[in-house]
KEGU-111131 format. One record per atom (N, C-alpha, C): residue number from 1; chain; atom name; x, y, z. Coordinates in steps of 0.05 Angstrom, whole numbers, plus 5000, padded with zeros to 4 digits. Atoms other than C-alpha are relative to their C-alpha. Last residue first. Example, Ala and Ser with C-alpha at 12.3 -4.5 7.8 and 13.67 -1.06 7.14 Angstrom:
[2, 'A', 'N', [4984, 4976, 4999]]
[2, 'A', 'CA', [5273, 4979, 5143]]
[2, 'A', 'C', [4985, 5022, 5014]]
[1, 'A', 'N', [5018, 4976, 5000]]
[1, 'A', 'CA', [5246, 4910, 5156]]
[1, 'A', 'C', [5018, 5024, 5000]]
! end
This chain:
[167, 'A', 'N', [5023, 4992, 5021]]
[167, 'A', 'CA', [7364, 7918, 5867]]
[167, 'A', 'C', [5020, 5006, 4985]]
[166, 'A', 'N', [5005, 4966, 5006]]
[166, 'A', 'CA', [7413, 7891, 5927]]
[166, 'A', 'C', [4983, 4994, 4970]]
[165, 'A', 'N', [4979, 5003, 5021]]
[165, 'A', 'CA', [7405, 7804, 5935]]
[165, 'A', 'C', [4987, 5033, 4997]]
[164, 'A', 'N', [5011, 4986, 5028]]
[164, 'A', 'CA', [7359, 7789, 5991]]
[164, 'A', 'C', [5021, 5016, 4985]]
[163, 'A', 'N', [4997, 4970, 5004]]
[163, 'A', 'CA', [7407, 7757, 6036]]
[163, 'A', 'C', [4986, 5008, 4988]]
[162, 'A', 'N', [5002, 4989, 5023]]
[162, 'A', 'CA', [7391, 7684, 6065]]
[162, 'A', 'C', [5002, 5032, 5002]]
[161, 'A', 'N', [5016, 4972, 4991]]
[161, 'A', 'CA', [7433, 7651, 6114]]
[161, 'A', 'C', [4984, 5003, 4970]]
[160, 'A', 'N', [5008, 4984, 5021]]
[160, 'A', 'CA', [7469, 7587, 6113]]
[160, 'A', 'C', [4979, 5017, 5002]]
[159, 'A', 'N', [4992, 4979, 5005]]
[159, 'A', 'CA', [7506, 7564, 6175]]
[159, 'A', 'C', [4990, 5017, 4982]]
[158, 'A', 'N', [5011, 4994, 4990]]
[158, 'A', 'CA', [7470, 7498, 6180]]
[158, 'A', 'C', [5000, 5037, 5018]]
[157, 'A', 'N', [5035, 4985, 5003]]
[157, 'A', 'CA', [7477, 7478, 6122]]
[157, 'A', 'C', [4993, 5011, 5022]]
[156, 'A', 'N', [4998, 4983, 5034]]
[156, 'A', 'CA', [7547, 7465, 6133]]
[156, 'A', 'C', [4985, 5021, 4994]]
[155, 'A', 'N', [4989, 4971, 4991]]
[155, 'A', 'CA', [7531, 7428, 6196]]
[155, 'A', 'C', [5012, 5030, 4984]]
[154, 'A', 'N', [5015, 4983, 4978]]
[154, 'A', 'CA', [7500, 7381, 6159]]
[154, 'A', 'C', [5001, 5032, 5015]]
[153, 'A', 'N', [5018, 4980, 5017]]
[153, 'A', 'CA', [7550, 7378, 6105]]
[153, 'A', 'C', [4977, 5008, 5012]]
[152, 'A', 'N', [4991, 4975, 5003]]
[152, 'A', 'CA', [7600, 7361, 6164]]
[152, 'A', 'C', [4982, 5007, 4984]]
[151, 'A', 'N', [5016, 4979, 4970]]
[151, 'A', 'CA', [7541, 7312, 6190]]
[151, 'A', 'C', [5026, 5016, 4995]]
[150, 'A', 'N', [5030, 4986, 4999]]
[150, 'A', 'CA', [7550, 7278, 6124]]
[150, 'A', 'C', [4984, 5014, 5015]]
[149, 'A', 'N', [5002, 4974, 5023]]
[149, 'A', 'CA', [7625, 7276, 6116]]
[149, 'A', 'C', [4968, 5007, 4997]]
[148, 'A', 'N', [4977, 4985, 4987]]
[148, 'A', 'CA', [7629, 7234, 6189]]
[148, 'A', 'C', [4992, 5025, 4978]]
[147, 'A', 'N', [5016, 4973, 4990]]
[147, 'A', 'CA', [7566, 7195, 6165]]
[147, 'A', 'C', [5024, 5016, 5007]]
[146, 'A', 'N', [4977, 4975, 4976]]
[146, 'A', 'CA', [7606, 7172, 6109]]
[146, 'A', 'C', [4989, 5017, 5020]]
[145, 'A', 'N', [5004, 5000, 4970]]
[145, 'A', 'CA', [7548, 7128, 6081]]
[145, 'A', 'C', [5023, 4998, 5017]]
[144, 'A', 'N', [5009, 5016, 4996]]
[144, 'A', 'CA', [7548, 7163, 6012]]
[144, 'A', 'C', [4989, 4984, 5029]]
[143, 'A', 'N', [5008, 5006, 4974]]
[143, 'A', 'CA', [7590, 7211, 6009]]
[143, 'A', 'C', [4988, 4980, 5013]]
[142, 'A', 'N', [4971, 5017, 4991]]
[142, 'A', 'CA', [7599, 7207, 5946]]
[142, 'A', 'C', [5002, 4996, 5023]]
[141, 'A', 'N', [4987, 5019, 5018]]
[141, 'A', 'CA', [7531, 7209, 5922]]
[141, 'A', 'C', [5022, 4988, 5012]]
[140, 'A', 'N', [5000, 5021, 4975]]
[140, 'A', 'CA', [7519, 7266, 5980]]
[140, 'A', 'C', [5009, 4968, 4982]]
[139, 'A', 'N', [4993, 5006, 4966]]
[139, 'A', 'CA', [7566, 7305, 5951]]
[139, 'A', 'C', [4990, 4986, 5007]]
[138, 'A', 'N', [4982, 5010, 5008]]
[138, 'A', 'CA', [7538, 7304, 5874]]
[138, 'A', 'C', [5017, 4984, 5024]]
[137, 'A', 'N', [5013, 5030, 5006]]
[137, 'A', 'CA', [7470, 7319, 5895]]
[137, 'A', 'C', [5030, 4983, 5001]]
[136, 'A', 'N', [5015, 5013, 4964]]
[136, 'A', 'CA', [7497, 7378, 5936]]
[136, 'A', 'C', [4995, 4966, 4985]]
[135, 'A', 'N', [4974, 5001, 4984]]
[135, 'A', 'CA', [7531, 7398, 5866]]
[135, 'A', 'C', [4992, 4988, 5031]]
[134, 'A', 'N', [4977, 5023, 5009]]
[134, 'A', 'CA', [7470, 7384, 5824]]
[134, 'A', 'C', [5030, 5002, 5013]]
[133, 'A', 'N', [5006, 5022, 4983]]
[133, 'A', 'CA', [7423, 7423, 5881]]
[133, 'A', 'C', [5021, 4980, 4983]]
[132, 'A', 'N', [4998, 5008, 4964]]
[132, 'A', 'CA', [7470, 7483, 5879]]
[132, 'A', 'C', [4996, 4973, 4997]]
[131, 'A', 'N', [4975, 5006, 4998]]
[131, 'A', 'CA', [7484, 7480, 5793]]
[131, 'A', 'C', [5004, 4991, 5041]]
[130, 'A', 'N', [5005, 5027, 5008]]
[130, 'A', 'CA', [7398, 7479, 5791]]
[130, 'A', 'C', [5033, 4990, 5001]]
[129, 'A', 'N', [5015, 5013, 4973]]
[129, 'A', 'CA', [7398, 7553, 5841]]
[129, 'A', 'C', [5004, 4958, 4988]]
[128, 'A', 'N', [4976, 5010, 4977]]
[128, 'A', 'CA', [7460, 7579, 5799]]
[128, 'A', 'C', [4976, 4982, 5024]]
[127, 'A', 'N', [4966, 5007, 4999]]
[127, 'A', 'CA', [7429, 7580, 5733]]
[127, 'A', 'C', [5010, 4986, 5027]]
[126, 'A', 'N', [5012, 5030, 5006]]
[126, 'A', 'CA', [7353, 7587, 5764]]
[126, 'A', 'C', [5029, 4982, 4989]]
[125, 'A', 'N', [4995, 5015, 4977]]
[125, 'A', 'CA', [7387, 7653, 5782]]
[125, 'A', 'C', [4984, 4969, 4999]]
[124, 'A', 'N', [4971, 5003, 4981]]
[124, 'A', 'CA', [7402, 7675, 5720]]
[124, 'A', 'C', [5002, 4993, 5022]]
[123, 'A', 'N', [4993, 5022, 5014]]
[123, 'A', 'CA', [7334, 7656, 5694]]
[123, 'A', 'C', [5029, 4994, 5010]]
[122, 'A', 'N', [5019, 5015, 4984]]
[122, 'A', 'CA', [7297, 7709, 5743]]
[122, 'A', 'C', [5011, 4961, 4990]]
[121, 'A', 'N', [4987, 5001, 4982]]
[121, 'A', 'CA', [7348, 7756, 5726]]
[121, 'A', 'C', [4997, 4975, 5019]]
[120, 'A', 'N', [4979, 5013, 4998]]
[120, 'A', 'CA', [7327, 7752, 5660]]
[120, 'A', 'C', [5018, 4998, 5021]]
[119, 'A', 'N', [4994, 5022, 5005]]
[119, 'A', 'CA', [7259, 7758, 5669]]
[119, 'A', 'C', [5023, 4990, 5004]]
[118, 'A', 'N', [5011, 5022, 4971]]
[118, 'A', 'CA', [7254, 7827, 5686]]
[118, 'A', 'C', [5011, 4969, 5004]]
[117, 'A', 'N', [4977, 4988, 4981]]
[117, 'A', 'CA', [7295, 7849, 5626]]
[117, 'A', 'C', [4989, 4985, 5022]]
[116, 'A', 'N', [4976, 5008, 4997]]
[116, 'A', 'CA', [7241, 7811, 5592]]
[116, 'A', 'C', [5028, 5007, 5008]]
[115, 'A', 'N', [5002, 5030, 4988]]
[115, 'A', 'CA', [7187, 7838, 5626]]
[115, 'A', 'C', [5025, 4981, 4997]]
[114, 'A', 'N', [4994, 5002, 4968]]
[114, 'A', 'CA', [7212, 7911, 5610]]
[114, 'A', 'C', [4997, 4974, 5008]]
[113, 'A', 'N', [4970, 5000, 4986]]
[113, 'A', 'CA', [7219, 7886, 5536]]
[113, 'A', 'C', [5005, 5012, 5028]]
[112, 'A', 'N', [5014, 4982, 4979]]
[112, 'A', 'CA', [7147, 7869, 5516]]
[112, 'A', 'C', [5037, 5000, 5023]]
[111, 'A', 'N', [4971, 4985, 4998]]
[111, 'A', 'CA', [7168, 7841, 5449]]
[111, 'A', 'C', [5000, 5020, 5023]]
[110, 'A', 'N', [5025, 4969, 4993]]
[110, 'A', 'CA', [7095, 7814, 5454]]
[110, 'A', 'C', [5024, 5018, 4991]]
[109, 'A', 'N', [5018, 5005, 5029]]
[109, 'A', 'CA', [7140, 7740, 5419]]
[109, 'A', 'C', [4974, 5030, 5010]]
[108, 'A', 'N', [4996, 5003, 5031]]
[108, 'A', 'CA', [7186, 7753, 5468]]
[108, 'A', 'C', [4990, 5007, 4978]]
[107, 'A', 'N', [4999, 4965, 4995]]
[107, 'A', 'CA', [7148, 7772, 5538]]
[107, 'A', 'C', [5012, 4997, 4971]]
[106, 'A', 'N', [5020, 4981, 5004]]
[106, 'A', 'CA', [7117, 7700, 5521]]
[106, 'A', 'C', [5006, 5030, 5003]]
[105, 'A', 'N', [5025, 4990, 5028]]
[105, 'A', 'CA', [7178, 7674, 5502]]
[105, 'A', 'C', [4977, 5010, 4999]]
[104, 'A', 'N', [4969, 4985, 5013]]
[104, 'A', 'CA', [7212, 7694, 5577]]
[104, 'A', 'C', [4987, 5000, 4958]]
[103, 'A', 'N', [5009, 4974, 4996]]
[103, 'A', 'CA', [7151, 7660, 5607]]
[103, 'A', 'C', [5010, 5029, 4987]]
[102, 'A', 'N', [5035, 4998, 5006]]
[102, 'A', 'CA', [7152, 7596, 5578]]
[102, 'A', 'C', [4997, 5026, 5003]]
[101, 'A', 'N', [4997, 5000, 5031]]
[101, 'A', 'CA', [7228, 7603, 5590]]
[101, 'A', 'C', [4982, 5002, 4994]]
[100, 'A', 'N', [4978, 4970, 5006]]
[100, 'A', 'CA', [7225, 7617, 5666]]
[100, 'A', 'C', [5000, 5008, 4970]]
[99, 'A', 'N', [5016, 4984, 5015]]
[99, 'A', 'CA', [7170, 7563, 5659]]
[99, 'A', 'C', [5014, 5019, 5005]]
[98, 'A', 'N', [5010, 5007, 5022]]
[98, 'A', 'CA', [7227, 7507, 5642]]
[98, 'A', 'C', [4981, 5022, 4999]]
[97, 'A', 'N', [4983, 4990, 5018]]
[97, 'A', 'CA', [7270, 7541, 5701]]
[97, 'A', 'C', [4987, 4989, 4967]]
[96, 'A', 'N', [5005, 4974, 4992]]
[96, 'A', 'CA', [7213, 7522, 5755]]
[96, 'A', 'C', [5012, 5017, 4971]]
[95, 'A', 'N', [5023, 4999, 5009]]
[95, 'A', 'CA', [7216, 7450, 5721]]
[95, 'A', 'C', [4988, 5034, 5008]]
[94, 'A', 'N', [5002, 5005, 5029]]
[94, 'A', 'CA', [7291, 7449, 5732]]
[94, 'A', 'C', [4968, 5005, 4979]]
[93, 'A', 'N', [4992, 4968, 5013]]
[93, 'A', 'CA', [7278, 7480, 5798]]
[93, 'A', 'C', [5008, 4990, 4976]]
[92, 'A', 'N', [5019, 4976, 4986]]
[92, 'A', 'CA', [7230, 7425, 5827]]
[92, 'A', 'C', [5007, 5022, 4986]]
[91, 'A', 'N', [5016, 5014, 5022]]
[91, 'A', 'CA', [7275, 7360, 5793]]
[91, 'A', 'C', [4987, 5031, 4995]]
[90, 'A', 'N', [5003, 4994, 5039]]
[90, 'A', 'CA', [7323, 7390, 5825]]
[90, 'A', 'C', [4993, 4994, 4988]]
[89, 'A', 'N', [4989, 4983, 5002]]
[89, 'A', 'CA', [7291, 7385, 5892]]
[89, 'A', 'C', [5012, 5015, 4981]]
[88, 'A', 'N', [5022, 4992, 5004]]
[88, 'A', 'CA', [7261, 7317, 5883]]
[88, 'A', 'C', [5001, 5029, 4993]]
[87, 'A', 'N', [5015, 5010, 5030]]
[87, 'A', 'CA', [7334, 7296, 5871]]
[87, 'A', 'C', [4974, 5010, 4994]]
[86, 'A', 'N', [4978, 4988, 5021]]
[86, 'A', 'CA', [7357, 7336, 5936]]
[86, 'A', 'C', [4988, 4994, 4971]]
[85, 'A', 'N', [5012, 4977, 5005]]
[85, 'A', 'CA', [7301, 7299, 5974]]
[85, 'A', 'C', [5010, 5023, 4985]]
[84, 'A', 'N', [5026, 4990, 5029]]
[84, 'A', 'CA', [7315, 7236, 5934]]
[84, 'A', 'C', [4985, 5023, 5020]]
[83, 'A', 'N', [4991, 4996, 5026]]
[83, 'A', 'CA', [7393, 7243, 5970]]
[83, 'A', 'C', [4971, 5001, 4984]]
[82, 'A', 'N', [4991, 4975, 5007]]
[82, 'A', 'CA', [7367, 7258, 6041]]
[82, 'A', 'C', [5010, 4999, 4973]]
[81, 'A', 'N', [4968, 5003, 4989]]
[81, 'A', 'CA', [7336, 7193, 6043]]
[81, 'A', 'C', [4998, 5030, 4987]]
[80, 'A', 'N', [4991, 5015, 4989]]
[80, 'A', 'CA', [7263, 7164, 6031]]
[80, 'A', 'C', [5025, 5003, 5006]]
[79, 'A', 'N', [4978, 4991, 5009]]
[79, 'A', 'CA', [7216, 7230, 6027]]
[79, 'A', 'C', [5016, 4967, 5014]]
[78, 'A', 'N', [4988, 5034, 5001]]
[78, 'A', 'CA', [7146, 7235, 6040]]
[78, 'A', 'C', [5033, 5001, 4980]]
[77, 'A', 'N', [4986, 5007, 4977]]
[77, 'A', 'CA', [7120, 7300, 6051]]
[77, 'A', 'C', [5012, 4987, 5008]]
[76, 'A', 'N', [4995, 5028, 4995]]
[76, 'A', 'CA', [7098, 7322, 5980]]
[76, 'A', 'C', [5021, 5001, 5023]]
[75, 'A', 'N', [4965, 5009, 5018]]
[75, 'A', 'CA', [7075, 7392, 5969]]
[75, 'A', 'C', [4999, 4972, 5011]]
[74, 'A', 'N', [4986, 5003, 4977]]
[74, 'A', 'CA', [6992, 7409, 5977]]
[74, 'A', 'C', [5038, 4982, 4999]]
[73, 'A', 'N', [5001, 5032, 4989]]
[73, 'A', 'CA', [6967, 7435, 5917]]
[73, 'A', 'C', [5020, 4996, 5030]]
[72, 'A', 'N', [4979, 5020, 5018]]
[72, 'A', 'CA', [6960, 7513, 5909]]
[72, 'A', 'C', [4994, 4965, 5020]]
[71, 'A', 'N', [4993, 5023, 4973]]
[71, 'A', 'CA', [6906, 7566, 5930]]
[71, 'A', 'C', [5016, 4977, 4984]]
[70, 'A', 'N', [5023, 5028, 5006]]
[70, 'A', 'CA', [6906, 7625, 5885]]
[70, 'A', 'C', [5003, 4980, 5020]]
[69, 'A', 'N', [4976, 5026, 4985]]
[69, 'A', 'CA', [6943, 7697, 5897]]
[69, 'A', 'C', [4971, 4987, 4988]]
[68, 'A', 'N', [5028, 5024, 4986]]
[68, 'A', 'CA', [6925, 7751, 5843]]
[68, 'A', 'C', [5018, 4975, 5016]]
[67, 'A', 'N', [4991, 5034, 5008]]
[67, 'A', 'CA', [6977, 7810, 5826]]
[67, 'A', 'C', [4980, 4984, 5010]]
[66, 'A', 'N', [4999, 5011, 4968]]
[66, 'A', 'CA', [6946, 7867, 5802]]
[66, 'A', 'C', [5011, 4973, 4996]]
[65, 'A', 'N', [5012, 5015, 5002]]
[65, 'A', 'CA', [6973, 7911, 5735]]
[65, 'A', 'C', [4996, 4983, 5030]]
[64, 'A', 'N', [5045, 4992, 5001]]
[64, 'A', 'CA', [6986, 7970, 5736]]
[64, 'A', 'C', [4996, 4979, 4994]]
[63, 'A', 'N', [5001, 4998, 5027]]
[63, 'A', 'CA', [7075, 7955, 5713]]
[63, 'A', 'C', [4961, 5007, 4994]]
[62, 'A', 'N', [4993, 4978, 5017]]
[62, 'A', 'CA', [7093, 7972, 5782]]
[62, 'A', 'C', [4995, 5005, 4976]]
[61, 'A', 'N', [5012, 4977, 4982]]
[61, 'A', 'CA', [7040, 7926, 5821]]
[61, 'A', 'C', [5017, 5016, 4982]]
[60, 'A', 'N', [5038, 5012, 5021]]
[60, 'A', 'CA', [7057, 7864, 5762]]
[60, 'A', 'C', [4996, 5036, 5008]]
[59, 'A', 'N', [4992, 4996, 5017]]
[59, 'A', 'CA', [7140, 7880, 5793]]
[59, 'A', 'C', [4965, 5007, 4982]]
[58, 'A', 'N', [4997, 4974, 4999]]
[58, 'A', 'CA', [7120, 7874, 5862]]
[58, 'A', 'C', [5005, 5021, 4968]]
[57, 'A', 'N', [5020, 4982, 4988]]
[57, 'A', 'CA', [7086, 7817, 5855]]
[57, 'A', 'C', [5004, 5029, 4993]]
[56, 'A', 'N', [5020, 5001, 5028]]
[56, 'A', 'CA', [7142, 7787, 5808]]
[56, 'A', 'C', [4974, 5017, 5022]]
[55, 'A', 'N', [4987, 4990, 5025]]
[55, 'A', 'CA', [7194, 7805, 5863]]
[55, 'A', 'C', [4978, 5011, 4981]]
[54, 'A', 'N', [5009, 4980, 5004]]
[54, 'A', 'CA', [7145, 7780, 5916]]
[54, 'A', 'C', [5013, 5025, 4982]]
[53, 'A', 'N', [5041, 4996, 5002]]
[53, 'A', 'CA', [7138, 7710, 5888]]
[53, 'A', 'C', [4998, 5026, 5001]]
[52, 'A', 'N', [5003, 5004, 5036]]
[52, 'A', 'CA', [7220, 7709, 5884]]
[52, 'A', 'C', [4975, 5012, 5001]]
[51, 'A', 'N', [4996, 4974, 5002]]
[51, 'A', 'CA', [7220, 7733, 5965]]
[51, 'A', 'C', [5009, 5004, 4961]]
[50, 'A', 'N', [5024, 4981, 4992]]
[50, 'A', 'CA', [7180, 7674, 5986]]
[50, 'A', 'C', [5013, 5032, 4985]]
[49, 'A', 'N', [5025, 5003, 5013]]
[49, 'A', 'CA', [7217, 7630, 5941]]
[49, 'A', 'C', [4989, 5015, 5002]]
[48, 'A', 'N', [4989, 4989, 5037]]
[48, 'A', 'CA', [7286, 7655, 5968]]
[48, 'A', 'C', [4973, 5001, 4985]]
[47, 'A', 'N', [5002, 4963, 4997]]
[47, 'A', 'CA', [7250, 7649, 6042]]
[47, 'A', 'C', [5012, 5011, 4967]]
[46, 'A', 'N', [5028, 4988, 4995]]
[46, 'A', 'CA', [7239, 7577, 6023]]
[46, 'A', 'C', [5005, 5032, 4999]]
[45, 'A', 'N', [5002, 4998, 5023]]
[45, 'A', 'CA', [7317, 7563, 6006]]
[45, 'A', 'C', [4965, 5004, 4995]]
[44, 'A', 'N', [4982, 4982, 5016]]
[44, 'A', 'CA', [7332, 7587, 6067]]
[44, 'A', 'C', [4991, 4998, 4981]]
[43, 'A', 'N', [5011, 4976, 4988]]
[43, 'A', 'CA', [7281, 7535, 6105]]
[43, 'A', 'C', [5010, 5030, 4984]]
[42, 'A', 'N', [5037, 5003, 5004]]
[42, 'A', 'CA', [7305, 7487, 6071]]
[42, 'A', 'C', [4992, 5028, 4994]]
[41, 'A', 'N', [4995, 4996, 5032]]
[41, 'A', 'CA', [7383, 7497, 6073]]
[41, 'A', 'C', [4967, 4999, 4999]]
[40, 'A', 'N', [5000, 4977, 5000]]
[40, 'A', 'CA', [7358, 7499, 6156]]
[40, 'A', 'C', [5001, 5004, 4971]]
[39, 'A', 'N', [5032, 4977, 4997]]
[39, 'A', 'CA', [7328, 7435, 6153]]
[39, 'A', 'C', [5007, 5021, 4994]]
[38, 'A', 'N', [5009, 5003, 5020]]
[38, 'A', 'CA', [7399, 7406, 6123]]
[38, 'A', 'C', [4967, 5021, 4998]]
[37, 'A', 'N', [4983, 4997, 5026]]
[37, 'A', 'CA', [7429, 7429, 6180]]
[37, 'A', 'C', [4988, 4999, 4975]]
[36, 'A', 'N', [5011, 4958, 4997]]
[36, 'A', 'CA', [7374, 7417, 6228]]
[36, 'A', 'C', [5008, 5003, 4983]]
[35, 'A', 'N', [4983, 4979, 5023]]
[35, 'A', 'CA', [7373, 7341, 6206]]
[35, 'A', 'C', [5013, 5028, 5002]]
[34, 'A', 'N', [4986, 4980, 4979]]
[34, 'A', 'CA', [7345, 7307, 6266]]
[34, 'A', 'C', [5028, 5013, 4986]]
[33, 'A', 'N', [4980, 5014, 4999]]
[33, 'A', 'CA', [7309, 7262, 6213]]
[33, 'A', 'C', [5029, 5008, 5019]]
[32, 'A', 'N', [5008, 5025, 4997]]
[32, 'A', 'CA', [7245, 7295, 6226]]
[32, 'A', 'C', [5022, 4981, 5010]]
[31, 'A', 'N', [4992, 4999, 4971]]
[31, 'A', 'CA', [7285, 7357, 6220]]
[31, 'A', 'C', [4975, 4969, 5014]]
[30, 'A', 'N', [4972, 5005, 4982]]
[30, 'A', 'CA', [7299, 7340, 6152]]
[30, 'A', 'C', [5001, 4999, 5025]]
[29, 'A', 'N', [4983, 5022, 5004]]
[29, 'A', 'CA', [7235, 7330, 6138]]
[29, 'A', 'C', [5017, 4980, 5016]]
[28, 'A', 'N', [5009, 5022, 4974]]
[28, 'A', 'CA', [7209, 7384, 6163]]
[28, 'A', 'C', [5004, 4970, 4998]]
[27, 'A', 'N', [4983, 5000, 4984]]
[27, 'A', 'CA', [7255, 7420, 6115]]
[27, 'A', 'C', [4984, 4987, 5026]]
[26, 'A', 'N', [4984, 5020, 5000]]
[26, 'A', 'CA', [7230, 7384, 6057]]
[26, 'A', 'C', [5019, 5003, 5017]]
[25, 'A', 'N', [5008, 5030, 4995]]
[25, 'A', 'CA', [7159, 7406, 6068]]
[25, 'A', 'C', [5022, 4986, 5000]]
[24, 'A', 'N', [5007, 5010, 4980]]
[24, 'A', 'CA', [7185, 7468, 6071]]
[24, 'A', 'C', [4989, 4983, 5014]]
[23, 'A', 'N', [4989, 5001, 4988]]
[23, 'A', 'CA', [7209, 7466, 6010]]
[23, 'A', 'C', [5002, 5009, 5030]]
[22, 'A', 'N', [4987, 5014, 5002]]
[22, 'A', 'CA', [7153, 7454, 5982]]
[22, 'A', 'C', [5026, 4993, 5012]]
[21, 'A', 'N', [4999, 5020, 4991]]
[21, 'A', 'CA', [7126, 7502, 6009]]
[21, 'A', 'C', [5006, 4981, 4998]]
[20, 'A', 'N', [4989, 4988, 4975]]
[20, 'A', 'CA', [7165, 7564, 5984]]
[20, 'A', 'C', [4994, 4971, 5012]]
[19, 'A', 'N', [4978, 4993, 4998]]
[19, 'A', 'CA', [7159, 7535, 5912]]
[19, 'A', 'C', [5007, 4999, 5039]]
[18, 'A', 'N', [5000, 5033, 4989]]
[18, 'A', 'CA', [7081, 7537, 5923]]
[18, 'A', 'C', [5031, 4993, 5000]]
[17, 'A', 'N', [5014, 5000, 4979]]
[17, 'A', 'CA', [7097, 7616, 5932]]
[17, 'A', 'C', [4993, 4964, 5007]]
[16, 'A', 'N', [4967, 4997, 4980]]
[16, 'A', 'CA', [7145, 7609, 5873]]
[16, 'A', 'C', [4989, 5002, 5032]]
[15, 'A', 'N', [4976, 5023, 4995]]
[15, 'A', 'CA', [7087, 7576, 5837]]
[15, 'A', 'C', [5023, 5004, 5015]]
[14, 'A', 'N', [5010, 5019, 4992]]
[14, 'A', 'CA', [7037, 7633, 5851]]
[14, 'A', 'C', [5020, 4974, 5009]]
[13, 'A', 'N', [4999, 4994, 4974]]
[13, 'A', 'CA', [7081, 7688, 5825]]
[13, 'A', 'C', [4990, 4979, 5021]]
[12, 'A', 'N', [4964, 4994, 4992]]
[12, 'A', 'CA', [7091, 7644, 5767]]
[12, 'A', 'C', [4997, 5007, 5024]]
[11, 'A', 'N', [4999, 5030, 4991]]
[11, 'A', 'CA', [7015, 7638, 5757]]
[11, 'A', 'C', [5032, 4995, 5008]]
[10, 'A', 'N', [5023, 5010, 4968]]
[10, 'A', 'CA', [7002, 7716, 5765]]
[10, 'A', 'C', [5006, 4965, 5010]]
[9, 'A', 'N', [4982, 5000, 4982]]
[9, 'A', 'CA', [7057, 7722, 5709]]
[9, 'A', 'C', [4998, 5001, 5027]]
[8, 'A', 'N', [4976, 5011, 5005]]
[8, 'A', 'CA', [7025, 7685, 5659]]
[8, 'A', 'C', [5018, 5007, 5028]]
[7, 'A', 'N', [5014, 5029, 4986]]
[7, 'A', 'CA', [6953, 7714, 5676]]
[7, 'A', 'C', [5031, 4980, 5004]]
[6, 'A', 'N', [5004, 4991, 4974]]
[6, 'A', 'CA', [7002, 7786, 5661]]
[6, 'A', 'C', [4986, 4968, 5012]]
[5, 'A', 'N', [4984, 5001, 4990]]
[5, 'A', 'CA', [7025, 7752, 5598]]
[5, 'A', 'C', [4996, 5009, 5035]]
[4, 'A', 'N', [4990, 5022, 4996]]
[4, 'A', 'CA', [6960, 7731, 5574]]
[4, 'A', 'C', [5029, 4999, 5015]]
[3, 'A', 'N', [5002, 5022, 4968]]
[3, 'A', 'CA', [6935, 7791, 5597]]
[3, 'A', 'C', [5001, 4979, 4996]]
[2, 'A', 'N', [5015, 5015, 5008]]
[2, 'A', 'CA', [6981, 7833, 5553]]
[2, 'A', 'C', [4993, 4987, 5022]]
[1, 'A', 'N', [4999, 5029, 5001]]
[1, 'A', 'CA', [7031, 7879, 5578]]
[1, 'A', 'C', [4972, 4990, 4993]]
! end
């Protein structure tokens, strides 16, 4: 690999690490708002971040190359309703899934085909992670101010686990 692609994939690792906080900024939030439920989708969807970042870590370390951590911005804590934390949310992985592609033409254009095998798993799930928050988005929409259907999707969330997904 190239060290524009390796600097490329040090800043990735990085972002899924600010990734993690972010969404932990949006599960203190929730529990601000005596959310748990929703906190917990947080929280879950943090540990996914944390365990994206060490994918690509782990992946730099097999290919000899090191991974570098950096210090990141601080996430945004301010939030006016559980629907623009969702919205902020997919805003977050739509823009995660723009450098999936940034990153995906740079293994491209090296034709550096372990990376992009790599990659593409990394795109496939940006698939199903931006279809979550547009389907959540969609619920609370209708939902609207049904608290009855909004403390079931509470409680919802509040069953969800994360798995690290087999190799």
């Amino acid at each position: 690999m190239n060290e524009t692609l390796v600097k490329a994939l040090n800043e990735q690792m990085n972002f899924e690490f600010y990734s993690a906080h972010v969404y932990l900024a949006m599960a203190a939030y929730c529990s601000g708002e005596s959310l748990d439920g929703f906190a917990n989708f947080f929280i879950v969807q943090a540990e996914e971040e944390r365990f994206h970042a060490m994918k690509i870590y782990k992946f730099l370390n097999d290919r000899g190359h090191r991974a570098t951590l950096s210090g990141m911005p601080a996430p945004n804590n301010e939030y006016t309703s559980m629907l623009d934390v969702f919205e902020q949310g997919y805003r977050h992985e739509k823009l995660n899934t723009k450098r999936f592609y940034d990153l995906s033409d740079l293994a491209w254009n090296d034709r550096e085909h372990a990376t992009i095998h790599f990659l593409k798993w990394f795109i496939d799930e940006q698939v199903e992670e931006e279809a979550l928050f547009d389907g959540i988005i969609q619920k609370l929409k209708r939902i609207d101010q049904d608290s009855n259907a909004f403390y079931m999707l509470d409680a919802e969330f509040a069953q969800r686990t994360f798995t690290p997904p087999a190799e």
